[in-house]
PATORBA-511737 format. One record per residue (C-alpha): residue number from 0; residue in one letter; x, y, z. Coordinates in steps of 0.2 Angstrom, whole numbers, padded with zeros to 4 digits, always signed. Example, Ala and Ser with C-alpha at 12.3 -4.5 7.8 and 13.67 -1.06 7.14 Angstrom:
BEGIN
+-----+------+-------+-------+-------+
: seq : type :  east : north :    up :
+-----+------+-------+-------+-------+
:   0 :    a : +0062 : -0022 : +0039 :
:   1 :    s : +0068 : -0005 : +0036 :
+-----+------+-------+-------+-------+
# end
This chain:
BEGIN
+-----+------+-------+-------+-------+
: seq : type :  east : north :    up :
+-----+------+-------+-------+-------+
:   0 :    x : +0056 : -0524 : +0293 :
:   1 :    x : +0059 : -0531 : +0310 :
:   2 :    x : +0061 : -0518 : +0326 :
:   3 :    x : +0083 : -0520 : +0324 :
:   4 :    x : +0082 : -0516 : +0307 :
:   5 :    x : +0070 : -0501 : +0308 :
:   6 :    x : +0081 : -0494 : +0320 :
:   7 :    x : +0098 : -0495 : +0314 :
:   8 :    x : +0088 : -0486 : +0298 :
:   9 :    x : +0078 : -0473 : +0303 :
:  10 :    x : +0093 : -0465 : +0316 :
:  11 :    x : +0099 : -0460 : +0300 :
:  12 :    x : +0086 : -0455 : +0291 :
:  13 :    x : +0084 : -0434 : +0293 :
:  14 :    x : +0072 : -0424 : +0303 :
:  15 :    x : +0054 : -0421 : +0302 :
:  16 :    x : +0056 : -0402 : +0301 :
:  17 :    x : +0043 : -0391 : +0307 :
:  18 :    x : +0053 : -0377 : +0312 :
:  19 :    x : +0049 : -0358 : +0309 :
:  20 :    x : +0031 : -0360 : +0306 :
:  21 :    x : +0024 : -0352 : +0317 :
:  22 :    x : +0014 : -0366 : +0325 :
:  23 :    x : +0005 : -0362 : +0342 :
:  24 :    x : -0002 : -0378 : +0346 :
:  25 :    x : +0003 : -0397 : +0343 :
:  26 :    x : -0014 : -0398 : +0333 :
:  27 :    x : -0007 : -0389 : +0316 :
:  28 :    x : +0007 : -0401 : +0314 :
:  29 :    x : -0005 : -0410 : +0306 :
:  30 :    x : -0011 : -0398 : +0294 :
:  31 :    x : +0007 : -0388 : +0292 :
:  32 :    x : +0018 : -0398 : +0278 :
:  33 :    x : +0037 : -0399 : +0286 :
:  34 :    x : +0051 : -0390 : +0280 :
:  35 :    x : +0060 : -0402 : +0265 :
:  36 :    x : +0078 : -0404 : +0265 :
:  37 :    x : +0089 : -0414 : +0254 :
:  38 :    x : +0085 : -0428 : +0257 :
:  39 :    x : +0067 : -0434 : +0257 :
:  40 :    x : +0061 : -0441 : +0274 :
:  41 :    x : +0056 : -0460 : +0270 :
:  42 :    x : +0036 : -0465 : +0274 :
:  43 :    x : +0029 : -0482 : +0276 :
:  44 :    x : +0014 : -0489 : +0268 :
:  45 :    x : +0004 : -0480 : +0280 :
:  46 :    x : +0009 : -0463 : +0274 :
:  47 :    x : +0018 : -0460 : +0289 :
:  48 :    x : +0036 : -0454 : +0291 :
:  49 :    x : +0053 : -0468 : +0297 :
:  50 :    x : +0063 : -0452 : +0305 :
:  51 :    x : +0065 : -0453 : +0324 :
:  52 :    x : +0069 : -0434 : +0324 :
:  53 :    x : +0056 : -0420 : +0326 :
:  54 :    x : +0062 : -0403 : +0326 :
:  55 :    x : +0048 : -0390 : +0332 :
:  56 :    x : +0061 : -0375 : +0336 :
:  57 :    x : +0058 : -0359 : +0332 :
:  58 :    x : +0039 : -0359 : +0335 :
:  59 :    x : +0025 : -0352 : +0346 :
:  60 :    x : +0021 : -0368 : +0356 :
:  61 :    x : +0015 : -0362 : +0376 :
:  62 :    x : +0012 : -0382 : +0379 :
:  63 :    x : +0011 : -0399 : +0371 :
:  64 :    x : -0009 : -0403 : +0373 :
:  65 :    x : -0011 : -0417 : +0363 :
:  66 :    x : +0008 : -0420 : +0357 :
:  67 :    x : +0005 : -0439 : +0360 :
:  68 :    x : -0008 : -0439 : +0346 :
:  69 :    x : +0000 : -0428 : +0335 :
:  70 :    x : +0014 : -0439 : +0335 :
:  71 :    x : +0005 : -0455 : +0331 :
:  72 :    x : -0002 : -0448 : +0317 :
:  73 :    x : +0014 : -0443 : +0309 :
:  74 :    x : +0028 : -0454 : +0317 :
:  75 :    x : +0025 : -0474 : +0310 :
:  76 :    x : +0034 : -0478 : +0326 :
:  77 :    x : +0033 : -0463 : +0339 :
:  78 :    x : +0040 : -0475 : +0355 :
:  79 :    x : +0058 : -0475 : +0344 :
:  80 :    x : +0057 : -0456 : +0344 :
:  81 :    x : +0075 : -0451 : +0351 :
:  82 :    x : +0077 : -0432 : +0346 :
:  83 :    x : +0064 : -0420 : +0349 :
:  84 :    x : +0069 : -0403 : +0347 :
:  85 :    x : +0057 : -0388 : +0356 :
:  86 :    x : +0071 : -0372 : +0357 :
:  87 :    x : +0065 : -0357 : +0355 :
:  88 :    x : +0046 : -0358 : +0361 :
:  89 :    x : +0037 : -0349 : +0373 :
:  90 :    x : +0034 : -0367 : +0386 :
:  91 :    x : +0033 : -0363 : +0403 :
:  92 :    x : +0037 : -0381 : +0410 :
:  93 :    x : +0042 : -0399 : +0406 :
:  94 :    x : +0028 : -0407 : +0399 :
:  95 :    x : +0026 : -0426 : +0405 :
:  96 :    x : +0020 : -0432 : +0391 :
:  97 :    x : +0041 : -0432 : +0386 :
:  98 :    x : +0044 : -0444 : +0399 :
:  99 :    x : +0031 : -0457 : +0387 :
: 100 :    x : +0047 : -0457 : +0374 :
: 101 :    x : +0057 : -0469 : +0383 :
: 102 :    x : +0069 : -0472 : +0367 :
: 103 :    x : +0072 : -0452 : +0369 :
: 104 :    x : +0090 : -0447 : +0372 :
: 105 :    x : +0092 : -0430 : +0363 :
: 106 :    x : +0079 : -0414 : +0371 :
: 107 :    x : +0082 : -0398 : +0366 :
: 108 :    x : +0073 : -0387 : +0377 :
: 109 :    x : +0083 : -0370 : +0378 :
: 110 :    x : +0077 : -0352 : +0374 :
: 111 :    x : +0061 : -0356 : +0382 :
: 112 :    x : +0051 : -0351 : +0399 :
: 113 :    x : +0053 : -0363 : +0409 :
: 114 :    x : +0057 : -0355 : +0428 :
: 115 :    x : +0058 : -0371 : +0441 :
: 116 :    x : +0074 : -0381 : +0439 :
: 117 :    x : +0064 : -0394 : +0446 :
: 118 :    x : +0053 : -0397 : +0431 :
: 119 :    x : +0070 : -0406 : +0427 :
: 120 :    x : +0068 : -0421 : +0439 :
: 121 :    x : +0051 : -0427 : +0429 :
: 122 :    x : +0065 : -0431 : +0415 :
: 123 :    x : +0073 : -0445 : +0428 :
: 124 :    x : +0060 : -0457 : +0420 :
: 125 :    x : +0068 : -0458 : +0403 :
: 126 :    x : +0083 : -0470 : +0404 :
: 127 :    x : +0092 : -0465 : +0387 :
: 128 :    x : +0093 : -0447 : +0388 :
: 129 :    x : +0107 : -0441 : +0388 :
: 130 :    x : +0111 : -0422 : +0379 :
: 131 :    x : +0097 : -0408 : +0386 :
: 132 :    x : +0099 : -0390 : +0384 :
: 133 :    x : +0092 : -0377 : +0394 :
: 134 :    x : +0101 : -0361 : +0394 :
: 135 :    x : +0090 : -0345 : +0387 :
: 136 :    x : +0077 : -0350 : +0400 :
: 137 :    x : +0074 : -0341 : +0419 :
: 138 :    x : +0080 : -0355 : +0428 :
: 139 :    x : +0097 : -0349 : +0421 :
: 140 :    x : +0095 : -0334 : +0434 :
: 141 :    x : +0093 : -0349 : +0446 :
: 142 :    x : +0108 : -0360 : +0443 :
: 143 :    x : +0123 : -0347 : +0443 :
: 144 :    x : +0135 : -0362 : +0443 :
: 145 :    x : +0135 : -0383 : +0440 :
: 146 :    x : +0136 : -0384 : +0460 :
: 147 :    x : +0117 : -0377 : +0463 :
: 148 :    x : +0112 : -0388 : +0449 :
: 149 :    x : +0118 : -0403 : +0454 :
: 150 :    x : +0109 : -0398 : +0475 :
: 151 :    x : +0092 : -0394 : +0464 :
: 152 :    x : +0092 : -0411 : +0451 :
: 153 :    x : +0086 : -0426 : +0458 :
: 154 :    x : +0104 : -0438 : +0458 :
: 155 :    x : +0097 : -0450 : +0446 :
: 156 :    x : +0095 : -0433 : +0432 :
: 157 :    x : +0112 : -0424 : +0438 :
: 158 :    x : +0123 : -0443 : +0437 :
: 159 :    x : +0117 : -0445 : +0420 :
: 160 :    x : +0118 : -0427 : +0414 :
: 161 :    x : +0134 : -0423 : +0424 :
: 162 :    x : +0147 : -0427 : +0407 :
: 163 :    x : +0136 : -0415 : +0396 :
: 164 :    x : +0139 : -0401 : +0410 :
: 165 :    x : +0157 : -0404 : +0414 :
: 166 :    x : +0169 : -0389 : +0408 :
: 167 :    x : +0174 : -0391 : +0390 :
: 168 :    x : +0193 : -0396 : +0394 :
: 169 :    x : +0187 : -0413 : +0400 :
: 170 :    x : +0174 : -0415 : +0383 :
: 171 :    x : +0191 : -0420 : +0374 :
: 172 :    x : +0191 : -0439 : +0380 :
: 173 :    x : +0177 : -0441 : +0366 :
: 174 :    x : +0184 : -0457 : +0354 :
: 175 :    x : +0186 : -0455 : +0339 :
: 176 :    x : +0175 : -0467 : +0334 :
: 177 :    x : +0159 : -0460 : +0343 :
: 178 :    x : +0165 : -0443 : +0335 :
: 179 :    x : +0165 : -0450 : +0315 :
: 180 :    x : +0147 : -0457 : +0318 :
: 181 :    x : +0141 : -0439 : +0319 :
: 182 :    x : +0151 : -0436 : +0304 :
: 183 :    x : +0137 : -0440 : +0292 :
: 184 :    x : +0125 : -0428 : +0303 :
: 185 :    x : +0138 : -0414 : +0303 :
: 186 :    x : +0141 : -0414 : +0285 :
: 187 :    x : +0122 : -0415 : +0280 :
: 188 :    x : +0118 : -0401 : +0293 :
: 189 :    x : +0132 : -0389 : +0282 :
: 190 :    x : +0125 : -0394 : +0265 :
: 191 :    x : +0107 : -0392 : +0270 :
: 192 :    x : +0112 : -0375 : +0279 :
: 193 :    x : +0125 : -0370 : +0267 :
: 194 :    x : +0115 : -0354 : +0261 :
: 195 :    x : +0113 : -0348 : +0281 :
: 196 :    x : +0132 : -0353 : +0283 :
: 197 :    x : +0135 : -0341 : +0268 :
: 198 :    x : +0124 : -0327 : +0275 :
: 199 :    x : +0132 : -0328 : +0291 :
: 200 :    x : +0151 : -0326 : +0282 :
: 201 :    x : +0145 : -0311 : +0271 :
: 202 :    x : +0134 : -0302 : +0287 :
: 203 :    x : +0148 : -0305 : +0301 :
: 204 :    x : +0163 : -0311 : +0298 :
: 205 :    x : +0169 : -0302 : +0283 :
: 206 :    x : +0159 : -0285 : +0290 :
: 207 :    x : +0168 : -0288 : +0306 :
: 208 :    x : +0184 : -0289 : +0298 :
: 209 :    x : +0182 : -0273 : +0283 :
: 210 :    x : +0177 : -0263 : +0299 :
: 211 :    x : +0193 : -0267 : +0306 :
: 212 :    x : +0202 : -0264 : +0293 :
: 213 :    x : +0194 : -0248 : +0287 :
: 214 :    x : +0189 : -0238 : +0300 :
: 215 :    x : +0170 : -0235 : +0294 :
: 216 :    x : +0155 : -0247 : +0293 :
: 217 :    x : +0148 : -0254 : +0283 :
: 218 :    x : +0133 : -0243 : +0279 :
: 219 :    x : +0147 : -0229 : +0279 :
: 220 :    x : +0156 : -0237 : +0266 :
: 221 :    x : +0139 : -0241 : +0255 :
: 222 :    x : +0138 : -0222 : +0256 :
: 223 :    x : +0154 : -0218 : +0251 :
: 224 :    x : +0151 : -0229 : +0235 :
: 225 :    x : +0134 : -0218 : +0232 :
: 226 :    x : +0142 : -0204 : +0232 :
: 227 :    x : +0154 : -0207 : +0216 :
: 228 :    x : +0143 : -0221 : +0207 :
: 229 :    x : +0123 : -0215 : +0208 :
: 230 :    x : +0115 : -0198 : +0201 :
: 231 :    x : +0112 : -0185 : +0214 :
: 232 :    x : +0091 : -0181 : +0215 :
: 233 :    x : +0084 : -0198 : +0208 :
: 234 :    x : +0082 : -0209 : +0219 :
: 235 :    x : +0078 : -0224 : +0208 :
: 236 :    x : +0098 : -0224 : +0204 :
: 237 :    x : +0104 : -0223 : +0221 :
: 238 :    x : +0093 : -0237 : +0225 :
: 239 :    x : +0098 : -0248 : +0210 :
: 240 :    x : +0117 : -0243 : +0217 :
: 241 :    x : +0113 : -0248 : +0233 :
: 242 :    x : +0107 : -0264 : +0227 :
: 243 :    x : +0124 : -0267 : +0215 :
: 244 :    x : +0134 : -0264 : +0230 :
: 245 :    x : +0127 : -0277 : +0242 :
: 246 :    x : +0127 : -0287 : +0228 :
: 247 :    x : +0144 : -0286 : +0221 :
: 248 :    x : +0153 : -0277 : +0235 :
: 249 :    x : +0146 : -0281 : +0255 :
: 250 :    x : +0130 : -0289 : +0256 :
: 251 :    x : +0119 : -0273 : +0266 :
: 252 :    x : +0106 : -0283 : +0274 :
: 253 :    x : +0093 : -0272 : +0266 :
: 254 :    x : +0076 : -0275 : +0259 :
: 255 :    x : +0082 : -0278 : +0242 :
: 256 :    x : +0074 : -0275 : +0223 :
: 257 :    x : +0059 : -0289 : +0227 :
: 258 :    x : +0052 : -0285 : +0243 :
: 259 :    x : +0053 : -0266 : +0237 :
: 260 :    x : +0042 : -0268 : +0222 :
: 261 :    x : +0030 : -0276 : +0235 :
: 262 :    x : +0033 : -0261 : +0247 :
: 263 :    x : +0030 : -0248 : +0232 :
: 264 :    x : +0014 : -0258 : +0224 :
: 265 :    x : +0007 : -0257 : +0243 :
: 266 :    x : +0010 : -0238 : +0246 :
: 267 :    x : +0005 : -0232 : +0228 :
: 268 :    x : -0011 : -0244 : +0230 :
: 269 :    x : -0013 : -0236 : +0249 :
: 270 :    x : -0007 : -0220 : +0245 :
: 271 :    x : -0006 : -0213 : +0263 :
: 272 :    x : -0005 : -0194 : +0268 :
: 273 :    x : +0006 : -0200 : +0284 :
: 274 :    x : +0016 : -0213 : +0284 :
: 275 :    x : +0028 : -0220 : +0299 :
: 276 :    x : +0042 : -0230 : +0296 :
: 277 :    x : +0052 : -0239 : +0311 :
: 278 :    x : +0071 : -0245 : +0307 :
: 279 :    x : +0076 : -0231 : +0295 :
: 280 :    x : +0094 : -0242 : +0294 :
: 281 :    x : +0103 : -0235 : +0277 :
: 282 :    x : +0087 : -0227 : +0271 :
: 283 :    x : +0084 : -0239 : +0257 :
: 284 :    x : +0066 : -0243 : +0261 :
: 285 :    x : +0065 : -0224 : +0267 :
: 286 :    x : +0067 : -0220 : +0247 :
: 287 :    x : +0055 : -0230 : +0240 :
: 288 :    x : +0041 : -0228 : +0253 :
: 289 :    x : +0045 : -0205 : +0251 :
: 290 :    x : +0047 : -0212 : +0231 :
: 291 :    x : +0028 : -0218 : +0231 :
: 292 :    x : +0020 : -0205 : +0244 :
: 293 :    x : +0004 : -0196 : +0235 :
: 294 :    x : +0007 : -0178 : +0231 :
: 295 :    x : +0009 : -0169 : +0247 :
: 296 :    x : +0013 : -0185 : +0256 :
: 297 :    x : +0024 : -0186 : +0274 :
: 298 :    x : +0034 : -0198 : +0278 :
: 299 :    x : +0041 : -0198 : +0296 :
: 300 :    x : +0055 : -0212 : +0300 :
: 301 :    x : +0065 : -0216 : +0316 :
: 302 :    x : +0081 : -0225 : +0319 :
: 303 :    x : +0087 : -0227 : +0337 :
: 304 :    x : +0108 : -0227 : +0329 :
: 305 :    x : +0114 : -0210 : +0329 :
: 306 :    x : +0129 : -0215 : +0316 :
: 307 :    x : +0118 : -0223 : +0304 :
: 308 :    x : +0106 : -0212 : +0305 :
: 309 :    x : +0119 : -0198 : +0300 :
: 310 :    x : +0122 : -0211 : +0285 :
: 311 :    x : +0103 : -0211 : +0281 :
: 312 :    x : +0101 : -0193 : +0283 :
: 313 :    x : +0114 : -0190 : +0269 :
: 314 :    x : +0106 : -0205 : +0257 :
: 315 :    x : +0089 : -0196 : +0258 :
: 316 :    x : +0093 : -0176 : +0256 :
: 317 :    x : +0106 : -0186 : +0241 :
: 318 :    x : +0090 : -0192 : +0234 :
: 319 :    x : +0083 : -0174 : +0234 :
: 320 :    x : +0070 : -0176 : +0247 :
: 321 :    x : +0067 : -0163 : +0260 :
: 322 :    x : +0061 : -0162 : +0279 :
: 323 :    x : +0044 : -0159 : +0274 :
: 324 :    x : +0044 : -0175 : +0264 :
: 325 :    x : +0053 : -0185 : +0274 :
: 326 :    x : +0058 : -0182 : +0293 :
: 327 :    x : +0071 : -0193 : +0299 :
: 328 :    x : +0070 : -0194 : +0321 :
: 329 :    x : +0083 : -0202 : +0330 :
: 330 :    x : +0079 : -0212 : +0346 :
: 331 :    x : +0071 : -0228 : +0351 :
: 332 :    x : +0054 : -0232 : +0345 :
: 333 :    x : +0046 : -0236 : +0363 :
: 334 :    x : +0050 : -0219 : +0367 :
: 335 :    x : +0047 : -0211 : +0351 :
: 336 :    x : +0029 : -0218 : +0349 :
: 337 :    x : +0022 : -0209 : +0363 :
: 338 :    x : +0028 : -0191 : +0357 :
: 339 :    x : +0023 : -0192 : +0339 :
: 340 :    x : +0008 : -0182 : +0342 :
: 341 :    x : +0013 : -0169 : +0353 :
: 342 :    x : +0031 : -0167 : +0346 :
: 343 :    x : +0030 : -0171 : +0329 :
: 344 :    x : +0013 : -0167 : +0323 :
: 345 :    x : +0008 : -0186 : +0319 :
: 346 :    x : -0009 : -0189 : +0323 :
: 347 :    x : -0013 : -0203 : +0312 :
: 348 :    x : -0003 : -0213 : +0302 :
: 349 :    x : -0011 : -0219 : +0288 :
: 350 :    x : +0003 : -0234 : +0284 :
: 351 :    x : +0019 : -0239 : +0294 :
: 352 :    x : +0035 : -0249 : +0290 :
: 353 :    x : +0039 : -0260 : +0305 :
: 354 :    x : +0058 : -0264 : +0299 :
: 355 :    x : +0069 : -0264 : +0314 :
: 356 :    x : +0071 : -0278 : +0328 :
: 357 :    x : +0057 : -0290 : +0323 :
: 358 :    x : +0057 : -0294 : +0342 :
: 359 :    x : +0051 : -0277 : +0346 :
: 360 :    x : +0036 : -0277 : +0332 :
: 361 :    x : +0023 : -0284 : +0345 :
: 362 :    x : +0026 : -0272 : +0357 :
: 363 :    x : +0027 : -0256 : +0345 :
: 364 :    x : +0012 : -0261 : +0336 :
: 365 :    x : +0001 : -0262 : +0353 :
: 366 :    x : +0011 : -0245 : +0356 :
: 367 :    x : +0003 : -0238 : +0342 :
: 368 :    x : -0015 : -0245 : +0345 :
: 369 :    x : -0013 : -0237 : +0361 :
: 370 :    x : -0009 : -0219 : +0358 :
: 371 :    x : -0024 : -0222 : +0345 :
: 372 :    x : -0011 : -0218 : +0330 :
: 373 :    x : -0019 : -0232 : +0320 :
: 374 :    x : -0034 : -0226 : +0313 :
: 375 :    x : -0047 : -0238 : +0305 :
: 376 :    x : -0042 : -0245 : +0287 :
: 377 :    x : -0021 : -0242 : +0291 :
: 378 :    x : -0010 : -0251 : +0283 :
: 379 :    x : +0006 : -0260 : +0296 :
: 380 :    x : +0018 : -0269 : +0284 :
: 381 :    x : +0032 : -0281 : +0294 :
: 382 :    x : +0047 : -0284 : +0285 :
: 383 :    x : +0058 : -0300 : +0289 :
: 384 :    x : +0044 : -0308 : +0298 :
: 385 :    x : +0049 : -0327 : +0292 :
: 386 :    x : +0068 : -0324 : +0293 :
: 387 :    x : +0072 : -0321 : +0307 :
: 388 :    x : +0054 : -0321 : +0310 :
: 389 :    x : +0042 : -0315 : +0323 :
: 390 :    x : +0031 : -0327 : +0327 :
: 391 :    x : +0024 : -0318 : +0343 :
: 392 :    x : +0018 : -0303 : +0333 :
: 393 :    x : +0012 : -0316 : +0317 :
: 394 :    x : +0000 : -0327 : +0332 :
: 395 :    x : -0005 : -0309 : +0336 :
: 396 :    x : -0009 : -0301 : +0321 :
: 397 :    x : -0017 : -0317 : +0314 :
: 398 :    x : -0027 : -0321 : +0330 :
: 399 :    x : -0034 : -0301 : +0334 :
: 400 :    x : -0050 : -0299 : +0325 :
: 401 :    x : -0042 : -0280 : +0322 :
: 402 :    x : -0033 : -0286 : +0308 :
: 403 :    x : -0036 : -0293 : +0292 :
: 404 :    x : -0018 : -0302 : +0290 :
: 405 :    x : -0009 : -0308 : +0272 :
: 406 :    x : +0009 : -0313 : +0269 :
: 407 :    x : +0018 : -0309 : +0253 :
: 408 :    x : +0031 : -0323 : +0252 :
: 409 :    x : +0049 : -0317 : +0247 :
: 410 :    x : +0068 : -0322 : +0249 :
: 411 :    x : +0083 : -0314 : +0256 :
: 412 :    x : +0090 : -0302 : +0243 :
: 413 :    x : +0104 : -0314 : +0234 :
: 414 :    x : +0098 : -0328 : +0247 :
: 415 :    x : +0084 : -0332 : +0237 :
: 416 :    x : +0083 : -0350 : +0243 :
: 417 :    x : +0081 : -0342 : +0264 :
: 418 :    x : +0063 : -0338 : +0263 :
: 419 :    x : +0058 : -0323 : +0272 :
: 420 :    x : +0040 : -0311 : +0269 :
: 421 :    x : +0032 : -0296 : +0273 :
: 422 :    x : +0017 : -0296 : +0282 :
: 423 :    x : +0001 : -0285 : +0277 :
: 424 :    x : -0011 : -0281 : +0291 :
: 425 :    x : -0026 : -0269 : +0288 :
: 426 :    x : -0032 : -0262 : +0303 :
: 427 :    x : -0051 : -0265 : +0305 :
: 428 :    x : -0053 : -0252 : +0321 :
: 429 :    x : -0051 : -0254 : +0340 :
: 430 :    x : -0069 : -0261 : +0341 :
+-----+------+-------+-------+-------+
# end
């Protein structure tokens, strides 16, 4: 296949796609197997893959050490590389080794680190680009409008960037013909997201518009149909009602039927006398940890909403549990932390639930370490650590010799085909 051919070929075949796994360095591309879409990417006789995309968002990068060789071991032509996707990382500036890609004309940089607006200029050396993104990043803190970008950029960046940072009333000069070639890319990018385009429908869209309408939210309303469909005092029925409603009803974002048997298995196999749960939410996973607590078992949870944790509150006495069993405290978990021992009697906790802001796990794990509230042997469990993921608190827990790490692999409840897990850590002791 001559250079013209392979070209006009490979710009549309789809992405290498090593997005959301967690990779901290450009080294474990090489062992990671890429995410597979519907269609396969095309390799040549050399194994390597035809695509001229690659799609690294959504990772744990700090910098692209080695990127050149990565890319020649997976790209069978890696000067044609035109899209190259790093959003959502933790890089701290514009790599050079970029500027190598002269064929590059798509970079996706934004929700990143990167602080000097001038890391831009390096950029001036690739004569085809031609869409960046950058917001999400501290140099948005330096721009405040398109007039101290264009005085920062060198004029050879800011003249060929200028039209993708015009105001969108003068995007509409677009012809139609540039506009039907990205026809094909738009319409694969729906079918291969379809299930994340569904999930988005059912968790916003419609819930924005049933709380208009309604007056209540949506936990409220899952509590309402508790009330007249499960048997007060047995907890296994109001959690199979639960699940029939999000099912059936309004999809309640909650742990669901799989990932609970997982949650149970773990606490029985544990069975902790203290056990600390962050992100009570509705109180789903609140019943089946307070389900599979030891005789004589406590179970303390926090919620920083006060209105669902009122919801909660009603779901868990429902379930015949009492405040002995199950103490539900109402507040943010960075301030919570600090006060369990004094305040609420917790001096160890023998297993914790981190399922609120996956953001926040890192930060309220090393909390916990640091009040010495972890004692040696404890069990953390992470929910939702794959989707939408917490890669910060994954590198962490799998590169601390304090923990012993495992991932049980899992999909969203009635999203099956959006993988998501829950993350095991045994805690080896602060030595």
């Amino acid at each position: 296949m001559n250079k013209r051919n392979y070209m006009n070929t490979s710009v549309q075949e789809p992405p290498l796609d090593y997005s959301f796994r967690s990779i901290h360095v450009t080294q474990d591309l090489l062992s990671e197997e890429p995410r597979t879409g519907l269609r396969p990417v095309r390799h040549a006789k050399s194994g390597k893959s035809m695509t001229q995309s690659l799609w690294l968002n959504n990772n744990v990068l700090t910098d692209l050490r080695d990127f050149n060789h990565a890319v020649s071991q997976l790209l069978e032509h890696p000067e044609n590389l035109a899209w190259i996707d790093l959003s959502f990382n933790d890089l701290t500036s514009i790599d050079p080794v970029l500027t190598t890609f002269f064929n590059l004309s798509v970079l996706y940089l934004h929700g990143n680190s990167i602080q000097r607006l001038g890391e831009v200029n390096k950029l001036a050396a690739l004569p085809r680009l031609r869409s960046l993104t950058l917001h999400g990043n501290p140099i948005e803190e330096e721009k405040g409008s398109s007039r101290p970008w264009s005085q920062a950029l060198c004029p050879t960046v800011w003249k060929r960037l200028s039209r993708s940072l015009q105001p969108r009333a003068q995007v509409g000069t677009m012809s139609p013909a540039i506009a039907l070639a990205f026809l094909p890319l738009v319409v694969t990018l729906l079918v291969r997201y379809r299930h994340y385009f569904r999930l988005l429908v059912r968790t916003v869209l419609l819930r924005s518009l049933r709380d208009c309408l309604s007056g209540l939210r949506m936990e409220e309303r899952a509590f309402s149909y508790v009330l007249t469909h499960a048997l007060p005092g047995d907890p296994g029925h109001i959690l199979t009602t639960l699940d029939h409603w999000s099912s059936h009803c309004e999809y309640l974002s909650h742990m669901g039927p799989a990932k609970g048997q997982i949650l149970m298995r773990l606490v029985e196999e544990k069975a902790p006398a203290s056990a600390l749960e962050l992100g009570t939410y509705c109180g789903y996973s609140t019943l089946l940890i307070a389900r599979a607590l030891p005789p004589g078992g406590r179970l303390l949870t926090v919620e920083r909403d006060p209105r669902t944790a009122a919801v909660a509150e009603k779901l868990i006495r429902l379930a015949g549990f009492d405040e002995h069993t199950v103490e539900l405290i109402v507040g943010r978990s960075e301030e919570v932390i600090p006060r369990l021992r004094t305040q609420y009697q917790l001096s160890r906790a023998d297993l914790v639930l981190l399922a609120h802001r996956p953001r926040c796990y890192l930060r309220d794990l090393q909390l916990l370490e640091g009040h010495a509230l972890l004692p040696a042997g404890a069990t953390v469990l992470a929910d939702r650590v794959l989707f939408p993921g917490a890669p910060r608190f994954l590198q962490y827990a799998k590169s601390c010799s304090r923990y012993r790490c495992r991932l049980h692999h899992t999909g969203l409840p009635d999203f099956p085909a959006i993988k998501d897990g829950i993350a095991q850590l045994t805690y080896a002791g602060p030595g």
